[in-house]
C-alpha positions in Angstrom: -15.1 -68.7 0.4 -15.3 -65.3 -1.6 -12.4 -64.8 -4.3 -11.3 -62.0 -5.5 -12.2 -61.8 -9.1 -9.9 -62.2 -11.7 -10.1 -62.8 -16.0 -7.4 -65.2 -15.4 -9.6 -67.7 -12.6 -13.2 -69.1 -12.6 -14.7 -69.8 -9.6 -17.7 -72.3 -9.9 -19.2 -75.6 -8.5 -16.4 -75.0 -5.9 -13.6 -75.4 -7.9 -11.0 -72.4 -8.5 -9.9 -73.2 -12.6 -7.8 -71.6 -15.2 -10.4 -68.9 -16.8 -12.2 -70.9 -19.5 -10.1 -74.6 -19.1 -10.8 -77.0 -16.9 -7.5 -76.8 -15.1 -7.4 -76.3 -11.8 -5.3 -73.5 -10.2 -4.0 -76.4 -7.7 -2.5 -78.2 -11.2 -0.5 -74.3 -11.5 0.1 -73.6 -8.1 1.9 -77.1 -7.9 3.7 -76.7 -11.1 5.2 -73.3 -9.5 5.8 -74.6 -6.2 8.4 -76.8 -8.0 9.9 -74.4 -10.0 9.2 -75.2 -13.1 8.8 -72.8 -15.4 5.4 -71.0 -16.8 6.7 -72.1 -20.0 6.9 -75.7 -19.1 3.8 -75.6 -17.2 1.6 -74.3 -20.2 3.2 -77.3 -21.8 2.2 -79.4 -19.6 -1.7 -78.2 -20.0 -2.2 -77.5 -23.6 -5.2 -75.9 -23.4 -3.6 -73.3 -21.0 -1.4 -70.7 -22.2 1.5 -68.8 -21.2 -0.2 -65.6 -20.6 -2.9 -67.4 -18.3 0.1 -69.6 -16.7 1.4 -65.9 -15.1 -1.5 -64.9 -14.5 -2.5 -68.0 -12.1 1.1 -67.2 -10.7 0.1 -63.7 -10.0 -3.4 -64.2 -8.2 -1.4 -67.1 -6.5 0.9 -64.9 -5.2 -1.4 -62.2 -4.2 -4.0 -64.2 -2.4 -1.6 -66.3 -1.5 -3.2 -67.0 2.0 -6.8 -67.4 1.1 -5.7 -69.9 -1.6 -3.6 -72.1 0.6 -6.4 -71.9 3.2 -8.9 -73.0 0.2 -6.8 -75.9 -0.6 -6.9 -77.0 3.0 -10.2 -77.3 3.4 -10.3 -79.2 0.0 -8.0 -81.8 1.7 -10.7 -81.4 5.3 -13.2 -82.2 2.6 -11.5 -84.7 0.7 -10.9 -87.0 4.1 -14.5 -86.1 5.3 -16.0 -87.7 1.9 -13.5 -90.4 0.9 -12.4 -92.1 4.5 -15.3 -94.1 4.6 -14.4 -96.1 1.5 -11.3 -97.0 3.6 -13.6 -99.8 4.9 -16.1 -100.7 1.9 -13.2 -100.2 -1.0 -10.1 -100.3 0.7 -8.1 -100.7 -2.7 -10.0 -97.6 -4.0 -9.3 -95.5 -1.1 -6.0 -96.4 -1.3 -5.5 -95.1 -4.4 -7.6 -92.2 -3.8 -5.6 -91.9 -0.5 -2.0 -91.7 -2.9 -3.4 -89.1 -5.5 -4.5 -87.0 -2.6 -1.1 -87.2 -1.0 0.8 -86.4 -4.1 -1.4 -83.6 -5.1 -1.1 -82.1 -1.6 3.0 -82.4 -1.0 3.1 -80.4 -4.8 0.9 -77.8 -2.9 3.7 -77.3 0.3 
């Protein structure tokens, strides 16, 4: 997928981050989806500040669709690759299988 670009997101390895962090603009997006505030979230990721917070918000919010489709396929991706272990590491995927489900009910 093509993003817009933006000084407030990188865009590599396939991974959509906070410009120069490693946080990922799923860790914001979820944050927001909450309510919490940008405050509290560029608390919550100290390498992350206010400014770039809002301006996470604001690409959210503007390619809102694309995004949400993006994070989709991330979950498509994520069962593709990690179901298997369901039958080799079934404690692993289990855990793996929890993260996921957390991550992705912050997301909706």
């Amino acid at each position: 997928m093509a993003f817009p670009v933006s000084p407030y997101i990188d865009q590599e390895d396939g991974a959509i981050r906070i410009a120069g962090t490693r946080v990922g603009l799923s860790s914001i997006v979820a944050g927001f989806r909450e309510g919490e505030s940008p405050d509290k979230i560029a608390r919550e990721f100290p390498t992350v500040t206010v400014a770039q917070v809002y301006g996470a918000i604001a690409y959210y919010l503007e390619n809102r669709k694309l995004v949400d489709d993006f994070f989709a396929e991330v979950d498509r991706e994520f069962e593709r690759r990690v179901r298997p272990l369901g039958e080799t590491n079934p404690e692993l995927f289990a855990r793996l299988e929890a993260a996921r489900q957390q991550l992705s009910s912050k997301r909706t």
